[in-house]
KEMI-434719 format. One record per residue (C-alpha): residue in one letter; x, y, z. Coordinates in steps of 0.02 Angstrom, whole numbers, padded with zeros to 5 digits, always signed. Example, Ala and Ser with C-alpha at 12.3 -4.5 7.8 and 13.67 -1.06 7.14 Angstrom:
a+00615-00225+00390/s+00684-00053+00357/
This chain:
x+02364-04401+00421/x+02544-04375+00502/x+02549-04271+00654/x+02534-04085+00635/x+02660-03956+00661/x+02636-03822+00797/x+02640-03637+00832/x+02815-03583+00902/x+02715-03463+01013/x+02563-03545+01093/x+02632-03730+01061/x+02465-03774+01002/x+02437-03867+00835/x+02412-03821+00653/x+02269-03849+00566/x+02226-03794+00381/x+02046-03762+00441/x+02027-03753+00606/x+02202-03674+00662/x+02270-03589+00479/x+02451-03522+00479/x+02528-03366+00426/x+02723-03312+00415/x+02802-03173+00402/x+02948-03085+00308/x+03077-03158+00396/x+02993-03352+00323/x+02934-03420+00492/x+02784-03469+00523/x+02639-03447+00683/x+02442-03476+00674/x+02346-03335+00617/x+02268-03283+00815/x+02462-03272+00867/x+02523-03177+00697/x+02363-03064+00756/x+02431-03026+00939/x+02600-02983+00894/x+02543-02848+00793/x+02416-02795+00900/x+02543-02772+01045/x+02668-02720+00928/x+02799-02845+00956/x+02941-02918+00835/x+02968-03103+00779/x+02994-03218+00948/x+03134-03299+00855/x+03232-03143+00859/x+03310-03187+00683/x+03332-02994+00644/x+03336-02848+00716/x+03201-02760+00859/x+03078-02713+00679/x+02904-02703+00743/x+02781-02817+00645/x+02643-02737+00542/x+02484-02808+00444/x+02584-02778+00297/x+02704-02896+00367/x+02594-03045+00372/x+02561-03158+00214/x+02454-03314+00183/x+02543-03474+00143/x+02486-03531-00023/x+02484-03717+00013/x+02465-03808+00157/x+02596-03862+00274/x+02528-04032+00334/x+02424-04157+00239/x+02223-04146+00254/x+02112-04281+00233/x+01970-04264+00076/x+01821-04204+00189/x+01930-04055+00280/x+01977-03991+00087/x+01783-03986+00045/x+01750-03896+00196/x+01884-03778+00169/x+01823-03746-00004/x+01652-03721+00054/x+01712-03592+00184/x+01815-03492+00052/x+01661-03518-00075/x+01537-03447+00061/x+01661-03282+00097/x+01657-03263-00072/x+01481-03262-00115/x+01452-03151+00064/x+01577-03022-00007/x+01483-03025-00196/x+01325-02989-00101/x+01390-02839-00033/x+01488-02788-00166/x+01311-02799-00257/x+01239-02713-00131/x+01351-02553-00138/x+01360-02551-00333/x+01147-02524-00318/x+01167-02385-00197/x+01314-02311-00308/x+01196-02333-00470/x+01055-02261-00398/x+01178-02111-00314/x+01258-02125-00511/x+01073-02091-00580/x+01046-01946-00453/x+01196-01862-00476/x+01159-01879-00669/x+00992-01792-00666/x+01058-01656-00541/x+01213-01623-00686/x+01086-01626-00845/x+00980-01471-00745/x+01135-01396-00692/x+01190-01402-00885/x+01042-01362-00959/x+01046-01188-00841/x+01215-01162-00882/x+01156-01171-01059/x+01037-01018-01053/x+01130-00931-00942/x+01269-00928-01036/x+01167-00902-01208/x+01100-00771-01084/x+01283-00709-01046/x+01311-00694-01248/x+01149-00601-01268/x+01201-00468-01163/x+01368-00462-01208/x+01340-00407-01378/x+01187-00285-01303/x+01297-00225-01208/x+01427-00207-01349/x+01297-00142-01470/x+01249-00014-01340/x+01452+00050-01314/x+01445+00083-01509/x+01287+00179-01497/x+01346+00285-01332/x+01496+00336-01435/x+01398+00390-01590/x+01276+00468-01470/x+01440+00572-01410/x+01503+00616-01559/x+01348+00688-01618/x+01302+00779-01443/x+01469+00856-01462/x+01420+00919-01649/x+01254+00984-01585/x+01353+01062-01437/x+01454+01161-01543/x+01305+01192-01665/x+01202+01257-01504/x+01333+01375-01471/x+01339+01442-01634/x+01155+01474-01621/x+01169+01557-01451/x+01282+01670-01523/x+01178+01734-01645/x+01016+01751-01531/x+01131+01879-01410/x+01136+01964-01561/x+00973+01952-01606/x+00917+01996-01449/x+01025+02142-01425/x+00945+02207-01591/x+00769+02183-01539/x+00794+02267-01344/x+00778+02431-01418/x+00591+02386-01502/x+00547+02325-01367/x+00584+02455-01260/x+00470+02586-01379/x+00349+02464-01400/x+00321+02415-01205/x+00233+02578-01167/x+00097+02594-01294/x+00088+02406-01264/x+00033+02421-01089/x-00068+02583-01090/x-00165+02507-01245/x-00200+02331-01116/x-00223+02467-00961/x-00366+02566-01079/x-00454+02403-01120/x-00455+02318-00947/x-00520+02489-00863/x-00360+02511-00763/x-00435+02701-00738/x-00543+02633-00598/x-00442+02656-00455/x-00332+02467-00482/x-00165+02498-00378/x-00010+02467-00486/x+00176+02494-00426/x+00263+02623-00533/x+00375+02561-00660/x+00272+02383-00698/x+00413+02299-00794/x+00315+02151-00871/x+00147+02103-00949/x+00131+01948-00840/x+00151+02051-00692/x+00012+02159-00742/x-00105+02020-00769/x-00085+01955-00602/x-00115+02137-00529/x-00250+02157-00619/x-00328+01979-00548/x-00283+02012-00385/x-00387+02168-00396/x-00530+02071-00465/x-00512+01947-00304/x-00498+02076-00187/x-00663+02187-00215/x-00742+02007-00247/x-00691+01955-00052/x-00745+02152+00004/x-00904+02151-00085/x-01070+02103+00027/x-01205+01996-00067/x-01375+01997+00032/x-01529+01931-00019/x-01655+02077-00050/x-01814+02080+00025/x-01922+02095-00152/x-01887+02126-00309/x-01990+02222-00456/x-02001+02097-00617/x-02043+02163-00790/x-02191+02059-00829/x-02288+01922-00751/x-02286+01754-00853/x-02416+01716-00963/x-02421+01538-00896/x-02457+01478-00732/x-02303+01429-00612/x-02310+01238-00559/x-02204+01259-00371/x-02170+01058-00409/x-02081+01093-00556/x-01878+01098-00572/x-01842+01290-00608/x-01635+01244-00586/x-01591+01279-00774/x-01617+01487-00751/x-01430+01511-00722/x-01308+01630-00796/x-01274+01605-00969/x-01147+01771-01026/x-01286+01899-01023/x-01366+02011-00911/x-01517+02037-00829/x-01596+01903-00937/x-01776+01840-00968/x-01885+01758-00906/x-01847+01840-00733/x-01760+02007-00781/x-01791+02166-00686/x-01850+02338-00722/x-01748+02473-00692/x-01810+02543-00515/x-01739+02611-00359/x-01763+02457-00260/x-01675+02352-00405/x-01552+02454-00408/x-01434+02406-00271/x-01453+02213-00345/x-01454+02272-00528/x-01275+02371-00487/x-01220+02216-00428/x-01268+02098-00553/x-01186+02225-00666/x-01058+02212-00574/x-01002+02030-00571/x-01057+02012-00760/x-00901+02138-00786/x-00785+02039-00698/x-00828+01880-00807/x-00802+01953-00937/x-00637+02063-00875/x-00580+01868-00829/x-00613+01806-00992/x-00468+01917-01075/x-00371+01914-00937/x-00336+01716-00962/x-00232+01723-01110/x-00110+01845-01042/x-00018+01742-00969/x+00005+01539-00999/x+00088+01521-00823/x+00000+01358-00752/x-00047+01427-00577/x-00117+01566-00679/x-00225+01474-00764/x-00276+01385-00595/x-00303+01548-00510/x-00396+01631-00665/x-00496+01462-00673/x-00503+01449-00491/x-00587+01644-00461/x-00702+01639-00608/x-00810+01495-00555/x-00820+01605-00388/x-00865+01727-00496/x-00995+01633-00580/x-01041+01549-00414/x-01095+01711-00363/x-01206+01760-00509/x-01292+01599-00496/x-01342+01637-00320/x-01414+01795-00378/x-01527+01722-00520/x-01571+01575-00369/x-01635+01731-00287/x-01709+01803-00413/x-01788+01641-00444/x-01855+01613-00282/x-01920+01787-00260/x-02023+01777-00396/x-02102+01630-00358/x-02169+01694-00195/x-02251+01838-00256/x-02313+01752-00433/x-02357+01567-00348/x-02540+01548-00271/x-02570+01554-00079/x-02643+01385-00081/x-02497+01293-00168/x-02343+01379-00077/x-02385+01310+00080/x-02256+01241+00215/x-02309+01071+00163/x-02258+01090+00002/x-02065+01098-00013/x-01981+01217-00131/x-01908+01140-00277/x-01746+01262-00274/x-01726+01213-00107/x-01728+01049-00081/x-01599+01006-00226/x-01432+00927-00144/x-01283+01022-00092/x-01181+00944-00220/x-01302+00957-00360/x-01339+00761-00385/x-01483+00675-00404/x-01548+00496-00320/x-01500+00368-00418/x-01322+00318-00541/x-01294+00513-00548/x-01123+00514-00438/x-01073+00621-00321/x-00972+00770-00325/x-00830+00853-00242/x-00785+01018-00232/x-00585+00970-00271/x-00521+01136-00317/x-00447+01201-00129/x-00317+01037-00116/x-00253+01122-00285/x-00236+01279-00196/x-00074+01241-00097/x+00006+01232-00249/x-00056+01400-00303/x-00030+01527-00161/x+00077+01676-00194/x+00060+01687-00384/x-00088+01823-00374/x+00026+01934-00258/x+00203+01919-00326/x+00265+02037-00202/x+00164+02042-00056/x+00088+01873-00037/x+00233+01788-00033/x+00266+01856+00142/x+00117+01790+00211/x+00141+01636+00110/x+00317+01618+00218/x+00273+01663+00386/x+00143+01533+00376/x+00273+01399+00313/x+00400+01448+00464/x+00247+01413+00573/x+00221+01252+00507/x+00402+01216+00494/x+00414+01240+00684/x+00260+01148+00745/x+00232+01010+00655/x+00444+00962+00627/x+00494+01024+00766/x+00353+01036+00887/x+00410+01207+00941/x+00254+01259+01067/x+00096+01354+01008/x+00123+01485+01083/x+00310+01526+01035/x+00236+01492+00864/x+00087+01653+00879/x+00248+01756+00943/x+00309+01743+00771/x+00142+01766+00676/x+00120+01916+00786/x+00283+01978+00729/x+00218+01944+00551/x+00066+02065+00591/x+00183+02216+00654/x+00274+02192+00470/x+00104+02214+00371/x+00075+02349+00472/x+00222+02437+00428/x+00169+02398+00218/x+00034+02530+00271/x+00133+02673+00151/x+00160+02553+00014/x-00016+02469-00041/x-00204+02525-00019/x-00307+02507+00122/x-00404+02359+00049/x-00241+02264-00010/x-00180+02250+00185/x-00331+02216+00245/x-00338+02067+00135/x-00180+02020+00180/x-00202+02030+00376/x-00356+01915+00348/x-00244+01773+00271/x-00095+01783+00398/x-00163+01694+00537/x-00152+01747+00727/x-00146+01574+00784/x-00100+01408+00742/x-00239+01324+00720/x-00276+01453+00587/x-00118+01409+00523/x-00157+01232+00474/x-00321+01260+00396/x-00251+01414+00290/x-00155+01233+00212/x-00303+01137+00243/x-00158+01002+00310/x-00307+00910+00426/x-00400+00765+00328/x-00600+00752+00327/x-00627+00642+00488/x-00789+00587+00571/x-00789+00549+00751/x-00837+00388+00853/x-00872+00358+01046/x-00802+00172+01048/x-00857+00050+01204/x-00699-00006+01307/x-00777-00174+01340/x-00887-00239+01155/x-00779-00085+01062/x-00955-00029+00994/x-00956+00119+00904/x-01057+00266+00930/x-01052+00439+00823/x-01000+00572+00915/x-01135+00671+00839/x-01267+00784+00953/x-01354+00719+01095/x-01264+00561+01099/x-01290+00416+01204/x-01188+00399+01372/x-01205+00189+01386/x-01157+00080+01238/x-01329+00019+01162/x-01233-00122+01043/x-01298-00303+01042/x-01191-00431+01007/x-01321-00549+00934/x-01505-00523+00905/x-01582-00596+01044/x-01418-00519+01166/x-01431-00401+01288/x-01346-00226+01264/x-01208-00203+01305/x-01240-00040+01441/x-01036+00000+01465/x-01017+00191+01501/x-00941+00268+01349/x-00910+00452+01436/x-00840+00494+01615/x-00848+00653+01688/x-00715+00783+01691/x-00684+00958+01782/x-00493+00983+01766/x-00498+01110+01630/x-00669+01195+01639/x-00702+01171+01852/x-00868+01114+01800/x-00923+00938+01760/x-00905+00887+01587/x-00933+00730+01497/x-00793+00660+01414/x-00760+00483+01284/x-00672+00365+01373/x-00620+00299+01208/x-00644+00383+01035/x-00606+00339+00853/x-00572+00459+00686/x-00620+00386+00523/x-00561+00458+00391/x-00650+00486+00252/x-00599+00391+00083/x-00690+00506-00061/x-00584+00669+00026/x-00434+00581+00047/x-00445+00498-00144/x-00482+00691-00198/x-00340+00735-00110/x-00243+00592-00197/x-00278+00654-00351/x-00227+00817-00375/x-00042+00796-00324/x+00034+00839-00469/x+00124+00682-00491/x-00015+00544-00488/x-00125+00570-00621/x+00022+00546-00743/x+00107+00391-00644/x-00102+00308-00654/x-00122+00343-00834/x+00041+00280-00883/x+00020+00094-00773/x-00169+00120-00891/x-00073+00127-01050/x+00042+00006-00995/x-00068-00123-00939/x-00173-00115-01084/x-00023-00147-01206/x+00015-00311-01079/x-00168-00370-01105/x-00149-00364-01299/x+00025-00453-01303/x-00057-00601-01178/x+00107-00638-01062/x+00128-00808-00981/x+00241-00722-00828/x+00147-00609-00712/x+00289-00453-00636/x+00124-00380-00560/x-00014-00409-00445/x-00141-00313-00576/x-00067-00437-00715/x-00148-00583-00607/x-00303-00700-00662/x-00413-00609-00519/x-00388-00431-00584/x-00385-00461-00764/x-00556-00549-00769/x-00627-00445-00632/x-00790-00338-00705/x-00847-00170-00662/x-01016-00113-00688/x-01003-00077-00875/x-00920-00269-00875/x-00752-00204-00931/x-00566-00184-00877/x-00491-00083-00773/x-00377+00004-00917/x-00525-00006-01012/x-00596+00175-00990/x-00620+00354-01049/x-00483+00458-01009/x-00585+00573-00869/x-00600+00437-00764/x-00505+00309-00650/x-00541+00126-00609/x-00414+00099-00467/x-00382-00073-00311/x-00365-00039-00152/x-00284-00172-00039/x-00333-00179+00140/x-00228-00223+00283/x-00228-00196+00462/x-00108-00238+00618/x-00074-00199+00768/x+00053-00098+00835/x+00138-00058+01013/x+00100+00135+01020/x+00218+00178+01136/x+00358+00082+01002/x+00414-00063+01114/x+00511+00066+01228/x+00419+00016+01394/x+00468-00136+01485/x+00347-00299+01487/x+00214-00160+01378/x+00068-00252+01344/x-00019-00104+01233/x-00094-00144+01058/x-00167-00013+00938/x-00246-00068+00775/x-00231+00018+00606/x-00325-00014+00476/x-00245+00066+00293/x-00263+00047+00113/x-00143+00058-00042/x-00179+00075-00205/x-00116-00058-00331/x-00110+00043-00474/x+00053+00121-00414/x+00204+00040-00460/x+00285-00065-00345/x+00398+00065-00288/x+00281+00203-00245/x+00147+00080-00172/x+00173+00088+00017/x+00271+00256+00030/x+00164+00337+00181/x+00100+00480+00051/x-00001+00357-00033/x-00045+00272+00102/x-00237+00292+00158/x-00257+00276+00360/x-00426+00214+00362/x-00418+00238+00569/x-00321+00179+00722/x-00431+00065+00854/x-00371+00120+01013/x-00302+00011+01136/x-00248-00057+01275/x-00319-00208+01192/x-00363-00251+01007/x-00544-00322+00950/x-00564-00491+00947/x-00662-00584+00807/x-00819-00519+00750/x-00787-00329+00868/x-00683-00255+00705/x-00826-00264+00596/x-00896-00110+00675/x-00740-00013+00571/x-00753-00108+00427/x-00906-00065+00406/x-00858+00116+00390/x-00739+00072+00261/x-00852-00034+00159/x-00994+00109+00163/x-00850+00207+00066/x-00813+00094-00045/x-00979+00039-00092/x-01003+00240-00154/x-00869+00242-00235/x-00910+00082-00326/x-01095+00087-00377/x-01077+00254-00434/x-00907+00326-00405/x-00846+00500-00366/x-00844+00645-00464/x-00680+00775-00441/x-00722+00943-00500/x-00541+01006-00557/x-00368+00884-00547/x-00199+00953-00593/x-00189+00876-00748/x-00383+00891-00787/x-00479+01050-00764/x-00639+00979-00827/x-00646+00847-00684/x-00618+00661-00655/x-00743+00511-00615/x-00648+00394-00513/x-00717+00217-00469/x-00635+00105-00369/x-00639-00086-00311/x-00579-00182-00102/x-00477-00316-00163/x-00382-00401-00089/x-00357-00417+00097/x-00153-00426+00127/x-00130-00471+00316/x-00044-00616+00436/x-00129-00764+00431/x-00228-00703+00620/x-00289-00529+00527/x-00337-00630+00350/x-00440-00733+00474/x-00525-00579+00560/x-00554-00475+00440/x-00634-00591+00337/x-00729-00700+00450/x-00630-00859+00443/x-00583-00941+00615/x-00391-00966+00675/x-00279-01076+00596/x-00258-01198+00720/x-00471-01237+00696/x-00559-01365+00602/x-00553-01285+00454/x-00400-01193+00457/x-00366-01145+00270/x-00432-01007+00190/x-00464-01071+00014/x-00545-01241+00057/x-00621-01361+00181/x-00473-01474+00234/x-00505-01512+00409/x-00349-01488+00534/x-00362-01697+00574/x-00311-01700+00357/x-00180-01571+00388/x-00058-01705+00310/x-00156-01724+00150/x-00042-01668+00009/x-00159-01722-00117/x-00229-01559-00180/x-00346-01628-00304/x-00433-01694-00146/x-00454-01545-00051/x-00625-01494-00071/x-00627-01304-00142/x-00750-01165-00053/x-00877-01064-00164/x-00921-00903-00140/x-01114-00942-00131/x-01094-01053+00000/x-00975-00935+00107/x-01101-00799+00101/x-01248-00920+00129/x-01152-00972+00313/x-01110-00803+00323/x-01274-00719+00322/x-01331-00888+00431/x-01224-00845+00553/x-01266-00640+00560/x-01436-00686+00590/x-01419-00807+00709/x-01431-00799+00918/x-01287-00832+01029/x-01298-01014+01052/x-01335-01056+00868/x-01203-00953+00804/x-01060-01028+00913/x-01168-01224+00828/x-01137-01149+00646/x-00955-01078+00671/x-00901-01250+00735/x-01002-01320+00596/x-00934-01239+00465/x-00785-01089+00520/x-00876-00943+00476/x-00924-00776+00529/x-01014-00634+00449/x-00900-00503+00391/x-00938-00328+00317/x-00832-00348+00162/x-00991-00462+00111/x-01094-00314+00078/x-00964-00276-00066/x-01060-00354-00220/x-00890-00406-00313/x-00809-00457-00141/x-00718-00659-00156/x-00652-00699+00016/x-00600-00875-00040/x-00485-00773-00172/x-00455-00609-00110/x-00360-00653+00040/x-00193-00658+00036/x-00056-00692+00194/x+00068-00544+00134/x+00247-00592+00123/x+00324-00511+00284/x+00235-00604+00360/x+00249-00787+00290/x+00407-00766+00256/x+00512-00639+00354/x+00443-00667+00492/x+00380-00850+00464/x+00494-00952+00398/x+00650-00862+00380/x+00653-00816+00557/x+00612-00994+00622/x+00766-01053+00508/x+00888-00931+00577/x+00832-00938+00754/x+00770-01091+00800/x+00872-01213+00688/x+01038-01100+00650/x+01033-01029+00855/x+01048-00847+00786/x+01018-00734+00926/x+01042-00517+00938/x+01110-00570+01114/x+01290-00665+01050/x+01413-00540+00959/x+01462-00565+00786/x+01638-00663+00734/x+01703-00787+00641/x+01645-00962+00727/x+01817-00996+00820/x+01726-00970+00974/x+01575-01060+01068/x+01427-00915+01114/x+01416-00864+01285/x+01247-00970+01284/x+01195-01167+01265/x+01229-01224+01077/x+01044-01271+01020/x+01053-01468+01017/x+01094-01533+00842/x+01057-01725+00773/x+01192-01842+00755/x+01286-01867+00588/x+01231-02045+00571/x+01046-01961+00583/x+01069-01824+00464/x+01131-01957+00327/x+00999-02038+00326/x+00878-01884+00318/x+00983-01855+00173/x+00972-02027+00075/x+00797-02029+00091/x+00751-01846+00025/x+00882-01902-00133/x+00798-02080-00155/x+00623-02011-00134/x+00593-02159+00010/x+00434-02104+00082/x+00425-02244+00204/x+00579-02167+00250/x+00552-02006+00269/x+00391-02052+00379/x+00494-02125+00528/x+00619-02001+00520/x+00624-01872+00665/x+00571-01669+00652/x+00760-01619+00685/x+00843-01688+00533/x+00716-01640+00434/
């Protein structure tokens, strides 16, 4: 091999392998680490054979043949380097064409999804389009023809003024023998008040009512000492036997305990007589008039009427069984049948309760007996309201102004009978608390003494206890915290007050309540009709919670459906939920004050209408400074649940709804619990989420927490939650803290509920697992959101430290392995990425 040539730069020599050469443009030629430099430093050819042009990589070439003669062995190698740069470069080439096919298939399953929703929603978009069309060309045919009834409606109206104008004269002639002729057949010679010139029939009605109401209020009914009977039975009288169906039937005076006609019958005779007029006076004054609150007022005084007869014939009753039953068998130790029947007429057993529903109905009633007169009282008591409860206006500025109502009745004095304002002064109030009961605004409440230290309750009932006589377990010791301290601020002499109390509320008063707003009944039975339809058509998409599995299979007593009833009754859910609350609404620095509420809404409401504080029931309000922990809020649930089961086994009777005189059974059903994950947990029993067995629905222990495998999990039953349950209730104190970290489970009064599921009635509502879960984390903690930096477009850093963010390198990654589905991958990648 001759001698080589060399670089004109670094003098050393060229060598095809070793040493390679490069030229340039301008022809000449340099080793490639030279050719390198001079670019790097940005220099021009050392030869100077043109101008001061920089060089550039552009500017370099490869000679394609060699300069200088190589020997056989330095060719091989050469070939076997350019071979091996080859084959490197393949292998990544190969390399990147995987990625991009597996980024290809990706992409390609991402873009048939995306197409196939494009697809419905635009067979979607073309579905409404020609609704929407279809619906233009009905609107205008709907015009057209509104405009052709328009001008036929006016045509008609035309003719009625005539009509009308011809028939004001007959009327006139006829009005007068029309109302003497009613006045002759009612009695209206008796002494009734009427204003002169009584314009209407209606209004006459409602005079003649109001009459009927007031002698009933200014009558006196006293039990008589004896009474004179017209025979003695011809049986003998069994004291044990149930003598309740002797009640007034339309007649009077009737066997088998009528009366003779005798001076001392003749004061109870006269008013026997008396009332059995009015019933019947009632009778024909109901179709007079077809005004609803009419009817409720008619409806409302004739059962008061009839009330009152019945208590005569009771007394009749028992009067003649203590002069007709033998010495021997009407002793004290035998009770009277009469007597010892319950208040509300039931009977032990499935016979349900009833309430006496009619007074929430009478809010919506007042000032239709009186049209003129009532209505005053009916205002002043309004404007009393108006000012104390809106705009707490003081109590006593608020009697100023029922006193000033008072002076105005008295100056009616010339205008109405003696009777009539006396009747009225009764029902305008002379203070406020009269004010609010005339409205009967305050709920039906019982009243607790609640320990500050085990939050025992104790009712606030008689002699009551002054120490707190709770046990937290069977074999503890009670608890002995004062629940009074004394007090002599307002009185000056010692008097025991609660240190803590607690109002329940009671649920059948508040349901009654519920129930005769005019609105409900019609908003329940239409979600009934609705929801029976639904269970006929069988959808696969459930819009509701009462659409769900649970409620759908759930059974009542009769095994049935909730829509599947008679129309006088009601099947309704009630969700529970409870939370605390900062009472004095987070105005006080570092406040530290929790309150507890516990409320209930019903489920058959729409969605809309569910939570709206009207139909909201405030079961109570534990008061603070501190909240119960664990097992201390069964003492209020239990209150609860005692309502509830009532109003389950048997259910409530209403007597008289607004859209059902006759009465309404309603029945109703705890399910679910809706809470944050810490109240689902308490209420029900379960322990906190951060325990052993920190899920609700099954026994994953927290080491497993990791196991996405839910055909692994191993389920809970409701047989073996009450099992622990009742384990655990009648346990001591060291056992039960053995068999909660056993098995996560404490004894809850929702148990006592026969249809009660814990493992699938509770529910973490969405507010909190969302709102104020997730969502908040995101925008806080990841995306740095904070109330504290003011809003703008992002030119500007925050006044604060930028949360830290992971490196782009670290983020790709993240990202490759979510799209490839590398689990190995995704293991070893950090929390922040993710």
């Amino acid at each position: 091999m001759s001698s080589l040539p060399s670089c004109g730069v670094c003098m050393n020599a060229i060598h095809p392998v070793d040493k390679p050469a490069k030229y340039i443009v301008c022809g000449h030629v340099f080793c490639s680490e030279c050719i390198f430099k001079l670019v790097i430093k940005d220099r021009s050819c050392p030869y100077k054979c043109r101008s001061d042009a920089r060089l550039r990589f552009r500017d370099v070439r490869t000679l394609p043949f060699s300069i200088v003669s190589t020997s056989e062995s330095e060719d091989y190698k050469a070939v076997l380097g350019v071979i091996q740069a080859v084959a490197l470069q393949r292998q990544n080439l190969q390399k990147i064409a995987d990625e991009n096919a597996q980024r290809i298939k990706t992409l390609s399953a991402r873009i048939t999804n995306q197409t196939s929703s494009l697809s419905r929603f635009a067979a979607s978009t073309r579905k409404a389009a020609a609704d929407q069309k279809e619906a233009l060309q009905h609107l205008g045919g709907t015009e057209d023809r509104l405009s052709q009834e328009i001008e036929r409606e006016k045509t008609l109206l035309a003719e009625l003024a005539a009509a009308q104008h011809r028939l004001s004269g007959a009327k006139a002639s006829l009005s007068k023998a029309r109302s003497s002729n009613i006045l002759r057949g009612l009695g209206a010679g008796e002494g009734i008040p009427l204003m002169p010139g009584t314009p209407s029939l209606n209004i006459l009605a409602a005079y003649f009512l109001q009459d009927i109401r007031y002698k009933l209020l200014a009558s006196p009914f006293t039990k008589p000492k004896s009474l004179v009977f017209a025979s003695r039975p011809k049986y003998p009288i069994d004291p044990n036997a149930n003598h309740d169906n002797y009640t007034y039937r339309g007649t009077f005076n009737h066997a088998p305990y009528d009366l003779i006609q005798c001076p001392s019958n003749s004061l109870f005779l006269r008013q026997e007589a008396q009332l059995h007029e009015w019933a019947i006076k009632l009778q024909s004054l109901q179709p007079l008039y077809t005004d609803p609150n009419y009817q409720l007022s008619c409806q409302s005084l004739g059962k008061q009427v009839i009330d009152a007869l019945n208590q005569l014939f009771q007394w009749k009753l028992e009067i003649y069984h203590e002069q007709h039953v033998p010495p021997q068998t009407s002793s004290a130790e035998t009770p009277n049948p009469v007597l010892a029947l319950n208040p509300q007429g039931t009977e032990a057993g499935n016979t349900p309760p009833t309430i006496e529903s009619t007074r929430y109905l009478q809010i919506y009633d007042r000032g239709t007996n009186d049209p003129l007169y009532l209505r005053f009282v009916l205002g002043a008591v309004i404007l009393v309201l108006i000012l104390h409860v809106v705009f707490n206006v003081p109590q006593n500025v608020c009697e100023v102004v029922l006193a000033l109502g008072h002076d105005q009745l008295d100056g009616l004095g010339g205008l109405i009978s003696k009777e009539h304002l006396q009747h009225l002064s009764k029902l305008l109030p002379k203070t406020v608390k009269g004010a609010l009961s005339a409205f009967d605004l305050d709920p039906t409440v019982r009243r607790y003494l609640v320990c500050p230290q085990c939050y025992g309750i104790v009712p606030k009932e008689g002699s009551y206890p002054k120490i707190c006589p709770h046990r937290e377990a069977p074999d503890s010791p009670p608890c002995n915290a004062k629940l009074v301290r004394t007090d002599s601020r307002e009185t000056g002499q010692d008097t025991d007050r609660p240190i803590k109390e607690y109002v329940h509320q009671s649920f059948p008063e508040w349901l009654g309540r519920f129930l005769c707003r005019p609105d409900v009944e019609a908003i329940l039975d239409r979600r009934k009709a609705e929801f029976k339809a639904k269970a006929q058509e069988k959808p696969t998409l459930v819009y509701d919670i009462l659409e769900s599995k649970a409620i759908q299979e759930f059974a009542w007593p009769d095994g049935k459906a909730f829509f599947d009833c008679p129309d006088d009754e009601f099947r309704l859910f009630f969700a529970l939920s409870g939370d605390g609350f900062n009472p004095f609404s987070n105005k006080e620095a570092k406040q530290t004050v929790t309150s507890t509420g516990l409320y209930l809404f019903c489920l058959n409401l729409p969605l809309e209408e569910r939570q709206k504080p009207e139909n909201v029931y405030l079961a109570g309000v534990i008061p603070g400074p501190d909240k119960p922990s664990t097992s201390q809020i069964n003492h209020y649930i239990s209150l609860i649940v005692d309502d509830f089961q009532l109003c389950w086994t048997t259910g409530v009777r209403y007597t008289h709804t607004w859209k059902r005189p006759a009465g309404v059974l309603a029945r109703t059903a705890l399910m679910p619990v809706l809470a944050d994950a810490l109240g689902i947990r308490q209420l029900c029993g379960y322990g906190s989420p951060t325990s052993q067995f920190f899920c609700t629905f099954c026994w994953l222990p927290f080491s497993d927490i990791e196991n996405f495998d839910k055909t692994s999990w191993p389920s809970r039953s409701l047989d073996s939650h009450r099992f622990w349950a009742g384990q655990w209730k009648d346990a001591d104190s060291a056992s039960r803290a053995k068999l909660f970290r056993e098995h996560g489970l404490r004894y809850t009064p929702l148990l006592r509920l026969p249809y009660f599921n814990p493992p699938l009635f509770c529910i973490v509502d969405t507010m909190h697992n969302l709102l104020t879960g997730l969502l908040m984390r995101h925008c806080r903690n990841i995306w740095g959101m904070d109330l504290e930096i003011e809003a703008g477009d992002g030119e500007f850093a925050p006044g604060r430290a930028i949360p830290s963010q992971p490196s782009s390198e670290a983020m790709r990654k993240a990202r490759r392995a979510i799209e490839l589905g590398d689990v190995k991958a995704l293991v070893k990648t950090r929390q922040e990425p993710l």
